[in-house]
N, C-alpha and C positions, 0 to 999 in steps of 0.2 A: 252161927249166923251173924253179920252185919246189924249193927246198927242203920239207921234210916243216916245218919250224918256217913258214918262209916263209907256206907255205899254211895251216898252222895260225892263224898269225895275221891274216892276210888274211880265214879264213873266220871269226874270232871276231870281228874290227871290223865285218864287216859285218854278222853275227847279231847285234852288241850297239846297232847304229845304231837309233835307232826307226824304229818301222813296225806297218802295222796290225795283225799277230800280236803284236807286242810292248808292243801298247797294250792288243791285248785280255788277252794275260798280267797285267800291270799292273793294271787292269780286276779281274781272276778274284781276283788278290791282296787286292786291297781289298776285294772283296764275302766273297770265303770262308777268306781267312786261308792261311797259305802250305800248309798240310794240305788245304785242299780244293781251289786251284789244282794241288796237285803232280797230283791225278787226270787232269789234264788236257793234263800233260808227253806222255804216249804218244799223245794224239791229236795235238798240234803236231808230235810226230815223224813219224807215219804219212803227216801232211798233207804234209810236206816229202820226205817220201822216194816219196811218189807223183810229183811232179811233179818231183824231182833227179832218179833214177835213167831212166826212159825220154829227158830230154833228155840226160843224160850218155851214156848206150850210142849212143840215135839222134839226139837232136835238131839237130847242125849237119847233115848231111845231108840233113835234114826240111823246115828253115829254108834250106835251099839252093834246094832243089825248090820250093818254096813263101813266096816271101818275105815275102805278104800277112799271112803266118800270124801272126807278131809283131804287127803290126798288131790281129788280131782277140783272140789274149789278152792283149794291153794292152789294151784295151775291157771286154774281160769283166772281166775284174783290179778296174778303174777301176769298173765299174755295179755288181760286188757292194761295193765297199768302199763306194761311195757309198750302198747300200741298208742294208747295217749302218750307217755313219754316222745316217741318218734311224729307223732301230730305235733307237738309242741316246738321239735329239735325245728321239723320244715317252714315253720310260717316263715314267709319273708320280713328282713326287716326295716324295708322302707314303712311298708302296710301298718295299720293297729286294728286287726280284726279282733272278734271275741273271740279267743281261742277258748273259754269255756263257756258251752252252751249247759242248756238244760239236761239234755241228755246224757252228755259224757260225766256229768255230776252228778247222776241219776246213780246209772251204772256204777262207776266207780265209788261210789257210798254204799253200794247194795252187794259188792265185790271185795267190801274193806274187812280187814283181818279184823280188824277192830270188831266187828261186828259178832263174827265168833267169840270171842270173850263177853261182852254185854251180855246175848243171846244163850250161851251155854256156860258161863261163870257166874257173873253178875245177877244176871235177872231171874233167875228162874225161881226163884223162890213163890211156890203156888199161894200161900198163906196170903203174900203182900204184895202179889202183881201190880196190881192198880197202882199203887202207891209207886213201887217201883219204877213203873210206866210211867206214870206222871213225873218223877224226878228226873228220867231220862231225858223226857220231851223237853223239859226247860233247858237242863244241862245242853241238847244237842243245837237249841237257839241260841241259847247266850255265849255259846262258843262260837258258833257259826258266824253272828256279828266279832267276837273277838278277831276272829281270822281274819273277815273283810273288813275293820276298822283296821286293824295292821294295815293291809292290801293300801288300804283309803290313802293311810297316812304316808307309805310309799310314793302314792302319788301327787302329795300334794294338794295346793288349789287349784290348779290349772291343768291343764290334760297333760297324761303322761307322756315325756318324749318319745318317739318311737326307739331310739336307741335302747331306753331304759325299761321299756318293755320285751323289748327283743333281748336281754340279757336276763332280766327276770322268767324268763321264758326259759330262756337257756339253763338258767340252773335249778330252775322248775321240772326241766326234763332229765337231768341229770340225776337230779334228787329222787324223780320218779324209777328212774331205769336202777337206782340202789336199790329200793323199794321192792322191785320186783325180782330182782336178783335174791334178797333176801326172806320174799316169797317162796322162791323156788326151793333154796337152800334148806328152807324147815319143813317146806312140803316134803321132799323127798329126806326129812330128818337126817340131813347132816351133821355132822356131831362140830362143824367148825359154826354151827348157830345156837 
């Protein structure tokens, strides 16, 4: 078993690793400045804690019963991120809309691979849940600002070019379409992942 530091840091290398939540953090930074990304900290948290806490109480016994089941949310995981990706490819680039709402951050945190490890490595420890829990919650805020203070500092004082968000975009969706690719690859256990 982990130490309380152990796990600490264990779960901040992997919230600070990139990934699709943390691209679109990044993303939210550069479009609305770290003030208007911060609104968007408590849905990243709700999304994560939807999909930590039932795999941490039930999920290895779930995935016991049911082995297919990894299989089918590595799939889904992998077709939304690849459908955000293709959201992101279309915006035009005169425009500077939000490309990431509430929802799509929602989803794709609640959809993150990331979340299987927290939820059935990480956390499960019944002895020191709480504790556990509570280190995550910080961990998953003060990352969340790291990402969109990146994002922030991308943009500058002043609003971001249109240009410069239309290429941030571009390789936001690129980065994403790896992502999912690389979903797929372990879902159906490739052996080139």
């Amino acid at each position: 078993m982990m130490t309380t530091t152990e796990l600490a840091l264990a779960i901040l290398a992997l919230l600070l690793t990139p990934g699709p939540t943390n691209s679109l953090m990044l993303l939210a930074g550069a479009e609305r400045g770290l003030a208007g990304a911060a609104r968007l900290v408590p849905v990243e948290l709700a999304g994560y804690l939807l999909a930590v806490v039932p795999l941490t109480l039930v999920g290895q016994s779930v995935l016991a019963a049911h082995p297919d089941l990894a299989l089918v949310v590595a799939l889904l995981a992998a077709g939304w991120v690849a459908a955000l990706a293709v959201r992101l490819w279309r915006l035009p680039t005169a425009a500077t809309p939000r490309s990431v709402g509430a929802r799509s951050l929602f989803v794709t945190t609640a959809l993150n691979p990331k979340a299987l490890i927290f939820g059935l490595v990480l956390l499960p420890s019944a002895d020191r849940l709480g504790v556990s829990l509570a280190i995550f919650v910080v961990l998953v805020v003060g990352v969340a600002f790291v990402w969109a203070g990146f994002g922030a500092a991308l943009r500058g004082s002043g609003a971001p070019a249109p240009r410069g968000l239309f290429v941030l975009r571009r390789v936001a969706s690129v980065f994403l379409v790896a992502m999912s690719v690389l979903l797929i690859l372990r879902g159906i256990g490739s052996p080139l992942v």
